[in-house]
ROPA-800703 format. One record per residue (C-alpha): residue number from 1; residue in three letters; x, z, y. Coordinates in steps of 0.2 Angstrom, whole numbers. Layout:
N
+-----+---------+-------+-------+-------+
: num : residuo :    px :    pz :    py :
+-----+---------+-------+-------+-------+
: NUM :     ALA :     X :     Z :     Y :
...
+-----+---------+-------+-------+-------+
//
This chain:
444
+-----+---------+-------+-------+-------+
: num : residuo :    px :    pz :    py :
+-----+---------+-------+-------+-------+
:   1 :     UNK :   110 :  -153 :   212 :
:   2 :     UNK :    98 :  -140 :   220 :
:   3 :     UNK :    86 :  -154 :   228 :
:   4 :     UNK :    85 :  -162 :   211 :
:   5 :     UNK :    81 :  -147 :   201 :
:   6 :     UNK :    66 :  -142 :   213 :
:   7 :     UNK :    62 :  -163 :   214 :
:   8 :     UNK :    60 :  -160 :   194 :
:   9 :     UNK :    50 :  -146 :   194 :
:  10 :     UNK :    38 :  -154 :   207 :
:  11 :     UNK :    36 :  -169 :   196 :
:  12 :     UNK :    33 :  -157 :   182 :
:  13 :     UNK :    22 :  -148 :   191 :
:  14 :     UNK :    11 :  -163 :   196 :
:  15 :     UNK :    10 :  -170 :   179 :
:  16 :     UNK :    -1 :  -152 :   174 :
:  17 :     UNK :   -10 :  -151 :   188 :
:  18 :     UNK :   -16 :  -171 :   186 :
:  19 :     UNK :   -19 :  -172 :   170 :
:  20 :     UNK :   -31 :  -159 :   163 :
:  21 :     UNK :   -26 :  -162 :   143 :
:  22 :     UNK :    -7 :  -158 :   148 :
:  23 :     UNK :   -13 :  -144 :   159 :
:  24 :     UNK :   -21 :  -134 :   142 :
:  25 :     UNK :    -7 :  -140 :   133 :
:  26 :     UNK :     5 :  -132 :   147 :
:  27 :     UNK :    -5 :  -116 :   150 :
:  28 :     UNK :    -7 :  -112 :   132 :
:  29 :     UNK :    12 :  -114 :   129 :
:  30 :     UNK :    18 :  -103 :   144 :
:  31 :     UNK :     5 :   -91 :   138 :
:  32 :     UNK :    11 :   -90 :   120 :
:  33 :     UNK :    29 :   -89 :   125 :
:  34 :     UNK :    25 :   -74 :   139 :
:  35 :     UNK :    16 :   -65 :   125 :
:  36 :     UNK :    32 :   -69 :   113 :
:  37 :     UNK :    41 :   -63 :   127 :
:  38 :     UNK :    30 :   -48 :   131 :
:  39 :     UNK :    30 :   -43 :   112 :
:  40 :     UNK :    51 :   -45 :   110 :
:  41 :     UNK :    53 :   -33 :   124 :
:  42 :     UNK :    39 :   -20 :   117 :
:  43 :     UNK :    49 :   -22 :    99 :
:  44 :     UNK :    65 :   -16 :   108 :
:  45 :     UNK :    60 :    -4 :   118 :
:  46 :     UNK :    51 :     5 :   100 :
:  47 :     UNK :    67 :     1 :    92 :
:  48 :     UNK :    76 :    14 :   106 :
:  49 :     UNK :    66 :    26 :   107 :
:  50 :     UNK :    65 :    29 :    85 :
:  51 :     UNK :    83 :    26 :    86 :
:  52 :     UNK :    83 :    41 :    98 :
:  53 :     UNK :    75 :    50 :    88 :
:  54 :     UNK :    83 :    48 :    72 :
:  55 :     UNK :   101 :    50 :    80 :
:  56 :     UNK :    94 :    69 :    82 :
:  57 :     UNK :    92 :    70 :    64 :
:  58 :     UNK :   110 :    62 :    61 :
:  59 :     UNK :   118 :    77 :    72 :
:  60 :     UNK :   109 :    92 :    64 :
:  61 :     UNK :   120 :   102 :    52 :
:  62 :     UNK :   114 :   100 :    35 :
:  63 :     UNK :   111 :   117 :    23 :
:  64 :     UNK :   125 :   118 :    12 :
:  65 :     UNK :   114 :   124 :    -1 :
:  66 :     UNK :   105 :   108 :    -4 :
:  67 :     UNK :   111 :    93 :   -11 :
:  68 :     UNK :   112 :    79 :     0 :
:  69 :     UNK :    97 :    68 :     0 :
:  70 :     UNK :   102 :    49 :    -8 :
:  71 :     UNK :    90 :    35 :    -6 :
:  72 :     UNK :    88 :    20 :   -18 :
:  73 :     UNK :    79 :     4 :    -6 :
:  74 :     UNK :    72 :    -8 :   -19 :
:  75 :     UNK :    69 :   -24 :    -7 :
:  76 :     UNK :    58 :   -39 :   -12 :
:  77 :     UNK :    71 :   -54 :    -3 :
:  78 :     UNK :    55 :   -65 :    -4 :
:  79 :     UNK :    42 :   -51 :     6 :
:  80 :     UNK :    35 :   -58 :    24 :
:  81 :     UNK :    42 :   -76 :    20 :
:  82 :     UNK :    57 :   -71 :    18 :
:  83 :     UNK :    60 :   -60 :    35 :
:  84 :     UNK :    59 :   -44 :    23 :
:  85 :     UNK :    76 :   -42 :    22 :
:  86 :     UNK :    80 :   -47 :    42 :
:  87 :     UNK :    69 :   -32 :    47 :
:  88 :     UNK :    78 :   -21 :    36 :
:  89 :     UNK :    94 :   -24 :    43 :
:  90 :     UNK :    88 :   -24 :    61 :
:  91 :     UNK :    76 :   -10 :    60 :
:  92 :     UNK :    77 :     2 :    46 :
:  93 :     UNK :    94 :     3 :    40 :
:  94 :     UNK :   100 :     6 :    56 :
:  95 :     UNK :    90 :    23 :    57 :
:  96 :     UNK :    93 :    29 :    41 :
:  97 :     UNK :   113 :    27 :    45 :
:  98 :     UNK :   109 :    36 :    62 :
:  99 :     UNK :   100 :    50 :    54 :
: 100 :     UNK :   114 :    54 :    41 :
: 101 :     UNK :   105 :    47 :    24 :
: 102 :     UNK :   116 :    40 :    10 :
: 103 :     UNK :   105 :    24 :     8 :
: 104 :     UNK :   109 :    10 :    -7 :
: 105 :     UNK :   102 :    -6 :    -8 :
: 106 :     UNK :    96 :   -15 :   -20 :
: 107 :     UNK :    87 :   -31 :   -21 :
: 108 :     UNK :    74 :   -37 :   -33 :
: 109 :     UNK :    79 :   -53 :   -44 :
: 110 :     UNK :    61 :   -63 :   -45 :
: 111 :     UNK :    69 :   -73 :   -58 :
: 112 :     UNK :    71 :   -58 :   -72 :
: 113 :     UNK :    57 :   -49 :   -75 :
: 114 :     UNK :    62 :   -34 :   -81 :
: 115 :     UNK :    75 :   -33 :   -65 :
: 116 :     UNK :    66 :   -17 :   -58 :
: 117 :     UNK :    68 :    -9 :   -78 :
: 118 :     UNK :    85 :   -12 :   -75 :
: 119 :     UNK :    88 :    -4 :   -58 :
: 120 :     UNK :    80 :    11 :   -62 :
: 121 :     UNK :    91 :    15 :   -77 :
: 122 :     UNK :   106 :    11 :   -69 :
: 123 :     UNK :   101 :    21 :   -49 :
: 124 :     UNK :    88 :    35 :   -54 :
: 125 :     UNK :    97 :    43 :   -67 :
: 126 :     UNK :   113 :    49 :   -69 :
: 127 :     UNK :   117 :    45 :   -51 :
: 128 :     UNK :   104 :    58 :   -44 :
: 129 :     UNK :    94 :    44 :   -32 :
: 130 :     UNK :    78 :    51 :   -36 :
: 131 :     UNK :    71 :    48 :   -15 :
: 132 :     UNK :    64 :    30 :   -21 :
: 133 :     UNK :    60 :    19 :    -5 :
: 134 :     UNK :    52 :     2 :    -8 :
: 135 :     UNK :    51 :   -10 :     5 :
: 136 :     UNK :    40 :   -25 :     2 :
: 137 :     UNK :    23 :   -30 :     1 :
: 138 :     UNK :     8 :   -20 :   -13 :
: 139 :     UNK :    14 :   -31 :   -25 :
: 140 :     UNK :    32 :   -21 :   -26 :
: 141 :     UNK :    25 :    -4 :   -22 :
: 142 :     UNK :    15 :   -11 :   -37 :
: 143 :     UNK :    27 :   -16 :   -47 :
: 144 :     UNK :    42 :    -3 :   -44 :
: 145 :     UNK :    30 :    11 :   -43 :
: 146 :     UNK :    24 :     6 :   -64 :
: 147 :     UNK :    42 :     3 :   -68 :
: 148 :     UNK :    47 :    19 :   -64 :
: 149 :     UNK :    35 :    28 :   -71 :
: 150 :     UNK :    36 :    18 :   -88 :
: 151 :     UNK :    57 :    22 :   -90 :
: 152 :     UNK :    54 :    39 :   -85 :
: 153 :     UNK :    36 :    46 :   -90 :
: 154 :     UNK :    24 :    53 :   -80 :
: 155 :     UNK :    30 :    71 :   -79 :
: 156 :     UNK :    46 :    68 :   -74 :
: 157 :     UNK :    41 :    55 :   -62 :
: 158 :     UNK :    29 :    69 :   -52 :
: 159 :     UNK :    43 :    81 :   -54 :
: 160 :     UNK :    59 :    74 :   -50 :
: 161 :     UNK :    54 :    57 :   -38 :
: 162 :     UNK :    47 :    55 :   -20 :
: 163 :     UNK :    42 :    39 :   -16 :
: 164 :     UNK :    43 :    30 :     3 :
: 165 :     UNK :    33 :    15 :     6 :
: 166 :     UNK :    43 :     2 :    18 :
: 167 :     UNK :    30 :   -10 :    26 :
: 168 :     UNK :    40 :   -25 :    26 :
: 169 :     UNK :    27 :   -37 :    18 :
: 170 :     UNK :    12 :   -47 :    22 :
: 171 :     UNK :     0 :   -37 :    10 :
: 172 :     UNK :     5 :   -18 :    10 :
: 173 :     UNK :    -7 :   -12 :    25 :
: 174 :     UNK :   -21 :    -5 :    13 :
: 175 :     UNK :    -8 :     8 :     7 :
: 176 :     UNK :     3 :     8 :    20 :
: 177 :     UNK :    -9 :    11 :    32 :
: 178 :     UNK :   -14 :    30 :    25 :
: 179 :     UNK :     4 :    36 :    24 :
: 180 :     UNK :     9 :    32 :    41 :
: 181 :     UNK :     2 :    30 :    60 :
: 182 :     UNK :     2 :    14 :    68 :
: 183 :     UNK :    -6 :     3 :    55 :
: 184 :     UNK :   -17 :    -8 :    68 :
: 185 :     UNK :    -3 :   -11 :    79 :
: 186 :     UNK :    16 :   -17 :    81 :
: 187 :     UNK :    22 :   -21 :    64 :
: 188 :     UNK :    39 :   -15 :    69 :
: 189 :     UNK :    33 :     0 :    76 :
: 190 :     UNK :    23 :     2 :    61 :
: 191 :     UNK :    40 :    -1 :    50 :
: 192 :     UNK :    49 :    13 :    62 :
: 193 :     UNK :    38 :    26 :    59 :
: 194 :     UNK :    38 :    22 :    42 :
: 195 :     UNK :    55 :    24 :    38 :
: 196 :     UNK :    55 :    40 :    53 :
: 197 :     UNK :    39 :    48 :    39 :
: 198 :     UNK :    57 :    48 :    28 :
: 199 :     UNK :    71 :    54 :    41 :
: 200 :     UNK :    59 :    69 :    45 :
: 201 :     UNK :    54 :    73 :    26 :
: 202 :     UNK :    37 :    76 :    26 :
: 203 :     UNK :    29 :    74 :    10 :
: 204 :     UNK :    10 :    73 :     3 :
: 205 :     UNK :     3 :    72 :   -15 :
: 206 :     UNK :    -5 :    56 :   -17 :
: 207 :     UNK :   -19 :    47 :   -30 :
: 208 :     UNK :   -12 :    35 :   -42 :
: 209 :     UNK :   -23 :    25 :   -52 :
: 210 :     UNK :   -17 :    21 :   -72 :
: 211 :     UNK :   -22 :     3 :   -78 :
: 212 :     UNK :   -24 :     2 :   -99 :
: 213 :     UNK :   -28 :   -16 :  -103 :
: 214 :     UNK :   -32 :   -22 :  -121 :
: 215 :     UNK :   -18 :   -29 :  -128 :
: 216 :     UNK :    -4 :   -23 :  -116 :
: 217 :     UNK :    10 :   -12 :  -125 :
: 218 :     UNK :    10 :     2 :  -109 :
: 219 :     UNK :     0 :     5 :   -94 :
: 220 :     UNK :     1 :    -1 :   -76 :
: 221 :     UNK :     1 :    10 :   -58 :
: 222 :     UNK :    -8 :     5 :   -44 :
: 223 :     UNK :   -12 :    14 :   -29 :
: 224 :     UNK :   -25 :     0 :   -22 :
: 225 :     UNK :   -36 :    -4 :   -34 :
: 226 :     UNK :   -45 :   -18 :   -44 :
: 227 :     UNK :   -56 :   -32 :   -37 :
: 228 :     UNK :   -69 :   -45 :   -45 :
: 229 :     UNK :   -80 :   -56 :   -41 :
: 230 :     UNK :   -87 :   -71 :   -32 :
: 231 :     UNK :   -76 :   -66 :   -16 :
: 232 :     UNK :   -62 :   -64 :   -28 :
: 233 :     UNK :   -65 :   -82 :   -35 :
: 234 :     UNK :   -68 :   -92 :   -19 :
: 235 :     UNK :   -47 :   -95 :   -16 :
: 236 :     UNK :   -44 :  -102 :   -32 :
: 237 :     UNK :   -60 :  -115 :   -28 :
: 238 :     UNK :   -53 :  -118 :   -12 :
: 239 :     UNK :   -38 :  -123 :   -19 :
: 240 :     UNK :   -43 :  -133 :   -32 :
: 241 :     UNK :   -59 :  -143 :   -22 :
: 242 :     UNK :   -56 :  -143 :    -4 :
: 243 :     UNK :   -38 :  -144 :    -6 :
: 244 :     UNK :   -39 :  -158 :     9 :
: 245 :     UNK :   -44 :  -146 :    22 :
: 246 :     UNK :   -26 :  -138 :    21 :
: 247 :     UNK :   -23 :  -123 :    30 :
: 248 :     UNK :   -41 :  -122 :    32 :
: 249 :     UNK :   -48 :  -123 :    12 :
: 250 :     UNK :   -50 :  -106 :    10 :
: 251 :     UNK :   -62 :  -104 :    26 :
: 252 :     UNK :   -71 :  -121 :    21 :
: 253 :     UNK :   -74 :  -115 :     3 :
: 254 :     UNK :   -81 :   -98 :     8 :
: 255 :     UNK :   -93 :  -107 :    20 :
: 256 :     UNK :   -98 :  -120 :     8 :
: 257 :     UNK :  -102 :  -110 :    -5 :
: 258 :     UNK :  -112 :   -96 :     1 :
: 259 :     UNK :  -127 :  -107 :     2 :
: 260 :     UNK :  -129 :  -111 :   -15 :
: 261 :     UNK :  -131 :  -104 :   -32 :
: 262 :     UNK :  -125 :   -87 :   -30 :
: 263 :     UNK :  -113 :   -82 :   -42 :
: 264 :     UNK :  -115 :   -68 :   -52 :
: 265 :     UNK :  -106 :   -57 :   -64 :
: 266 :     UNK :  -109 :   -45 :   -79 :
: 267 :     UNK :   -98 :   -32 :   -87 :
: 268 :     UNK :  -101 :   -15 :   -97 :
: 269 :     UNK :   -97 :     1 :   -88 :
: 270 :     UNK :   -90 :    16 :   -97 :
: 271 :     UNK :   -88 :    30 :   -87 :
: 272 :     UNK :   -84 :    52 :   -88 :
: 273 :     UNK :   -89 :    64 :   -75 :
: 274 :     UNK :   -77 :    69 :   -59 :
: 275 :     UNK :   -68 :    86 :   -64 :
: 276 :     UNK :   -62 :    96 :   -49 :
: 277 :     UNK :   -50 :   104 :   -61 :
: 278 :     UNK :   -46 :   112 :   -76 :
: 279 :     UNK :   -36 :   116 :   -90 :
: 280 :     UNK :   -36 :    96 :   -98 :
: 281 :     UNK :   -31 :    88 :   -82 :
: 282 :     UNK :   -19 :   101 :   -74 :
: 283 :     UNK :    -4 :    96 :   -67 :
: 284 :     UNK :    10 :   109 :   -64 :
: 285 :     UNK :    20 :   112 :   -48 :
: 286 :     UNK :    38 :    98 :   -45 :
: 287 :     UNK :    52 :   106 :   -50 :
: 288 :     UNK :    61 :   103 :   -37 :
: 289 :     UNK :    48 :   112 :   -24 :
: 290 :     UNK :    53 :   126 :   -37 :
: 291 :     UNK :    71 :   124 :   -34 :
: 292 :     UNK :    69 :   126 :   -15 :
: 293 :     UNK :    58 :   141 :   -14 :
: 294 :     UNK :    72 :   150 :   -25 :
: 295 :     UNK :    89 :   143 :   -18 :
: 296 :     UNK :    95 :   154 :    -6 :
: 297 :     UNK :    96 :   148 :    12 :
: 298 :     UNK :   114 :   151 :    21 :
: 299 :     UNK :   106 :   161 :    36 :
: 300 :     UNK :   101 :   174 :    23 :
: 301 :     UNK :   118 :   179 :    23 :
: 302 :     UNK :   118 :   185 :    42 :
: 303 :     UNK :   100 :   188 :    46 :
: 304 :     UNK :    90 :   203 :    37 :
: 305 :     UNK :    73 :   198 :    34 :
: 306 :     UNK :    58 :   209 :    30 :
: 307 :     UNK :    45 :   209 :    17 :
: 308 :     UNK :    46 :   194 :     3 :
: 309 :     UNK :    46 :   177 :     8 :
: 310 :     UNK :    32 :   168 :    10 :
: 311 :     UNK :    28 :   155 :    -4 :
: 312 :     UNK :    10 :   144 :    -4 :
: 313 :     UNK :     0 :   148 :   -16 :
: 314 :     UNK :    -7 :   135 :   -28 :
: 315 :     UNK :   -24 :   137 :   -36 :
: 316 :     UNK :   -19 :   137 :   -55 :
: 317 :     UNK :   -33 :   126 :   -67 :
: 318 :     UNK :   -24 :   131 :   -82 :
: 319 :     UNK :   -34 :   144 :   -88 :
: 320 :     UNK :   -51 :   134 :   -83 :
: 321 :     UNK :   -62 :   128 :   -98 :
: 322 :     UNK :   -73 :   111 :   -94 :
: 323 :     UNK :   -80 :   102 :  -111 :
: 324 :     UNK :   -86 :    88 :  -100 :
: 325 :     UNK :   -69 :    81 :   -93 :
: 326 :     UNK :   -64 :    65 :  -102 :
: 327 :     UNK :   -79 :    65 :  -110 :
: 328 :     UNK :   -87 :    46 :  -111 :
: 329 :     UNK :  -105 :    44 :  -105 :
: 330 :     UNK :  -113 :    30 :  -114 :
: 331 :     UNK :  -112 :    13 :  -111 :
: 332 :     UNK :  -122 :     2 :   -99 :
: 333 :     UNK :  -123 :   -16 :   -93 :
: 334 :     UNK :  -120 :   -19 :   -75 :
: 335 :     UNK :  -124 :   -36 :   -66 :
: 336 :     UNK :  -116 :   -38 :   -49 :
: 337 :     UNK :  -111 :   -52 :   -34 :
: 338 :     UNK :   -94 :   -40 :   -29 :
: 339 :     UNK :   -86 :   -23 :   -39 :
: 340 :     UNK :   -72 :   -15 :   -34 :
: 341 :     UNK :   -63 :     4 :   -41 :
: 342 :     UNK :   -53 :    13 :   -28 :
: 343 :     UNK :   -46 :    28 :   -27 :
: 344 :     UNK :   -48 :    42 :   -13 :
: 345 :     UNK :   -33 :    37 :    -8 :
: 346 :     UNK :   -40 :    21 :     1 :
: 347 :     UNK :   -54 :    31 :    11 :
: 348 :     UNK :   -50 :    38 :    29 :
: 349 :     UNK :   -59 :    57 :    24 :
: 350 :     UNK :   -56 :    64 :     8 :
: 351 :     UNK :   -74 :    69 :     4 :
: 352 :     UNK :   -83 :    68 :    -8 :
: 353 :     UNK :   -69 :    75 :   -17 :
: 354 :     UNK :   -54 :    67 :   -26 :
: 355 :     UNK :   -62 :    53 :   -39 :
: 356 :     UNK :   -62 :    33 :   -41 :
: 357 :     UNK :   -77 :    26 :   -32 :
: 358 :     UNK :   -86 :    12 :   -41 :
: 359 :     UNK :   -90 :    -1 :   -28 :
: 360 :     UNK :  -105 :   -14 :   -32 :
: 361 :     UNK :  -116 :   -23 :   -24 :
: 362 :     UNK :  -128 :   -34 :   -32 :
: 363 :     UNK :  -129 :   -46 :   -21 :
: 364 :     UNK :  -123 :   -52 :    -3 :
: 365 :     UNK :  -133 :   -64 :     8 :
: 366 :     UNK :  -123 :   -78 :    10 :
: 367 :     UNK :  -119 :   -73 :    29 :
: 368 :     UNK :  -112 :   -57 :    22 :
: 369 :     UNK :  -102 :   -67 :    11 :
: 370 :     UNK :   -94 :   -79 :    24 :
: 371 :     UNK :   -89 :   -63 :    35 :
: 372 :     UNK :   -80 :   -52 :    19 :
: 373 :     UNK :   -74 :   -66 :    13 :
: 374 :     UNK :   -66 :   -72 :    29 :
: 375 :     UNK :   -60 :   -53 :    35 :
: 376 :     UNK :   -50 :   -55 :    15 :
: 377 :     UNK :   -39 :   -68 :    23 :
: 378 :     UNK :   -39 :   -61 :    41 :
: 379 :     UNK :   -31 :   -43 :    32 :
: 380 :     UNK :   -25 :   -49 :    15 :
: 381 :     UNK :   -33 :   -35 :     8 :
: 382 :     UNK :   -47 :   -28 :    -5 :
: 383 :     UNK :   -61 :   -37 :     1 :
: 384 :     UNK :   -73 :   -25 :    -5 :
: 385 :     UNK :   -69 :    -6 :    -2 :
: 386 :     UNK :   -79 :    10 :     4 :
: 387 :     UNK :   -76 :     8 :    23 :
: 388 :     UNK :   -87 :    -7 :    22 :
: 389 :     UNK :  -103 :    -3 :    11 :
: 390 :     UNK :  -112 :     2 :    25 :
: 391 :     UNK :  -112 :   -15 :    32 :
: 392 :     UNK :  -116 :   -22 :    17 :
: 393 :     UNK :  -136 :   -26 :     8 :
: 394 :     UNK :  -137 :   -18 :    -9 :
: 395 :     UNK :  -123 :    -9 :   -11 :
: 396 :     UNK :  -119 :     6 :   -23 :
: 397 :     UNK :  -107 :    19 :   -22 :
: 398 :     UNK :  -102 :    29 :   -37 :
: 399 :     UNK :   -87 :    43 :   -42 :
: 400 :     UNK :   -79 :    45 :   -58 :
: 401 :     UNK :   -64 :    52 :   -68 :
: 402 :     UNK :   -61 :    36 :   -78 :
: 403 :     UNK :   -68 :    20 :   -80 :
: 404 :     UNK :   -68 :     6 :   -92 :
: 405 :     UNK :   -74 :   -11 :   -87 :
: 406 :     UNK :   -75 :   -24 :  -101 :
: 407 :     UNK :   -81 :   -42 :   -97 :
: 408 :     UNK :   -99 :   -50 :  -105 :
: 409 :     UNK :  -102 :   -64 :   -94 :
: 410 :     UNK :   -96 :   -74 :   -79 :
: 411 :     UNK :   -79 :   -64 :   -76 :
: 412 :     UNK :   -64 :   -75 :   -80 :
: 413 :     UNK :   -51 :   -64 :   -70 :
: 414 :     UNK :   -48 :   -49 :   -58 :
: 415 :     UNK :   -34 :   -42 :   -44 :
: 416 :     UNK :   -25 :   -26 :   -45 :
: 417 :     UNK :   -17 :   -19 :   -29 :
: 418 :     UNK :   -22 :   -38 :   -24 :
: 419 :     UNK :    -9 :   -47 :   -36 :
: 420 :     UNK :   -16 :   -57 :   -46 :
: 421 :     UNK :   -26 :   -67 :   -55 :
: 422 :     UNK :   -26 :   -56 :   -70 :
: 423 :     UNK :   -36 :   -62 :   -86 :
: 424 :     UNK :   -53 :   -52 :   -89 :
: 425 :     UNK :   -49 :   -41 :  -103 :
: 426 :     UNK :   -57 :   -26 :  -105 :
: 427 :     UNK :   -46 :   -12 :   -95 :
: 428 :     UNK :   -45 :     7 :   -94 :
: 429 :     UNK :   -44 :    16 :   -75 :
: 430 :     UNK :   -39 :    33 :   -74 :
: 431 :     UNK :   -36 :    43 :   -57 :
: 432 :     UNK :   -20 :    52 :   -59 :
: 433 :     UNK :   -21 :    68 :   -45 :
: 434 :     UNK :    -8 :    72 :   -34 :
: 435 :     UNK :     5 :    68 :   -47 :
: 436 :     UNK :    15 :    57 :   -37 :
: 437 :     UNK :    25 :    63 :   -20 :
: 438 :     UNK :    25 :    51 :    -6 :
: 439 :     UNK :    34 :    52 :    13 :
: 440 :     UNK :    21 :    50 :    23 :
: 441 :     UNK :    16 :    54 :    44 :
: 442 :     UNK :     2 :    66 :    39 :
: 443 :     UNK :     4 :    83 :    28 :
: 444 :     UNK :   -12 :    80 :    20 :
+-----+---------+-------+-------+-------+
//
């Protein structure tokens, strides 16, 4: 039996080393499955050691003054190809049970649009889940994030609601990717430490954008941003023209395209001036941060402390008087090749200070059209953001309060938070500040 196992293995052998076609084929195989291999063991070895961790959690006494933390998970079944829900069962839920967190799941019916509405009746009311964890890709966050803030209003949304971004989709790295560490590497790992950003409660205010389009009865909440233009159009060519290139359309119709007419656009821009505060745009301090700093804790009972407690001071705009916040500059016509609006949130410093960054370029050379539009696939995200202006010919960036976009010529449609397309109406974007509360790895 022995001699002819090794007699099979030498005839196998042979064959790779003779023919030089099955020899590439051979070596490209065993090196796929080693780095399968390589990457399965990496993934369990992360899973151990946040497991590790988050069992610490689990076996710290709990102050009996608080109330016990209850998390609703909103899943999307149909993130990541359907694998949303098999790394949520493998990864996260596991850590959340070893930490000690009362965690309900819920899952997202694509079928019944107003699914989410219903949910968050029904969990974030009466029941007192108000730590909201949504595990998908931007289109959930998207989507849960507006559906949450339409049933319960702005104000009690900031006050009451912490929000926890799971990473389980294809497209959540833009926003993802600021809350926690490890957005460039191991997706599980990156999922570990999001859902560790929850079991360790650290918290940060975070930039919210309001969408207002014509003709829709209540506003939308992004935290991306919205994108237009001719790298915005180039998937729906692709798949109506060189829908015989398969996987490959996208690619083709970015590289065909680039060398001939270039598309342009023209909208009207309506815009007010950053505010860095005042007594219009204040936004008071969550209610439940209130709460804390007065419960007692259970050690005060036993321990004497001296002087008063330490509370952090916020700077208070109330009293601040600024006639130009919210006031609308007059309109102009603006012809571009690529726009996008972002918020502060998407930029790795926070300076210039909080505002929504108008993003245009007027026009790309077509080999700086093949490379954004290719690095959109690659990341499946906003092609067109801040990070990469400096790369980019004829580029302009500008920071505002509000902005109002309404198509003249060219624009058919446009992303937000990279769902779409959406129809080109004319729409309203407004920066909320530090609002909404979000688990995240960083405190600011």
């Amino acid at each position: 039996m022995a001699a002819g196992q090794s007699s099979r293995f030498y005839r196998t052998f042979n064959t790779l080393r003779t023919h030089k076609k099955k020899s590439i084929v051979g070596f490209g195989l065993g090196a796929y499955l080693l780095y399968k291999a390589k990457e399965h063991l990496y993934e369990r070895e992360c899973r151990r050691r946040y497991f590790r961790e988050a069992s610490v959690f689990g076996t710290t006494p709990l102050d009996p003054t608080q109330p016990a933390k209850k998390l609703l998970v909103i899943l999307n079944p149909g993130a990541n190809l359907g694998k949303a829900l098999d790394t949520y069962r493998s990864t996260v839920e596991p850590m959340l049970n070893l930490a000690g967190l009362d965690a309900k799941l819920v899952k997202m019916r694509p079928d019944r649009a107003d699914h989410i509405e219903q949910i968050v009746e029904e969990e974030t009311g009466g029941k007192g889940r108000e730590t909201v964890l949504i595990a998908g890709g931007d289109g959930t966050v998207w989507e849960t994030l507006t559906a949450i803030v339409r049933s319960r209003g702005e104000d009690e949304t900031g006050r009451r609601v912490t929000f926890g971004v799971l990473p389980l989709g294809r497209q959540n790295n833009s926003i993802a990717s600021r809350l926690y560490r490890g957005g460039d590497g191991n997706r599980i790992e990156f999922v570990c430490e999001a859902a560790m950003a929850v079991i360790r409660d650290i918290k940060r205010p975070l930039d919210v954008m309001k969408f207002t389009v014509d003709g829709a009865p209540q506003g939308a909440y992004g935290l991306v941003g919205l994108h237009c233009g001719a790298t915005r159009d180039m998937p729906h060519i692709g798949k109506e023209k060189y829908w015989y290139f398969g996987p490959l359309r996208y690619r083709v119709a970015y590289l065909v395209e680039a060398f001939r007419d270039p598309r342009r656009y023209e909208v009207a821009v309506e815009t007010t001036p950053v505010c860095s505060g005042c007594s219009k745009c204040y936004t008071s301090p969550r209610e439940s941060d209130d709460k804390k700093a007065r419960l007692p804790s259970w050690r005060s009972l036993f321990v004497v402390t001296r002087g008063k407690p330490k509370v952090k001071e916020t700077e208070d705009y109330s009293g601040v008087d600024n006639p130009d916040c919210g006031v609308w500059e007059p309109q102009r016509a603006l012809r571009f090749s690529e726009l996008a609006v972002t918020s502060s949130t998407s930029r790795v410093t926070s300076w210039p200070p909080r505002q929504l960054d108008l993003v245009v370029s007027e026009s790309m050379s077509p080999w700086e059209f093949v490379r954004v539009g290719w690095q959109r696939i690659r990341r499946r995200k906003l092609a067109l953001s801040v990070a990469e202006t400096p790369a980019l010919s004829d580029t302009t960036v500008s920071g505002y309060q509000k902005v109002r976009i309404t198509p003249l010529s060219g624009l058919d449609w446009y992303d937000i938070d990279n769902e779409g397309p959406f129809d080109a109406r004319r729409v309203e974007i407004e920066l909320v500040k530090k609002r909404f509360s979000f688990f995240s790895s960083f405190l600011t």
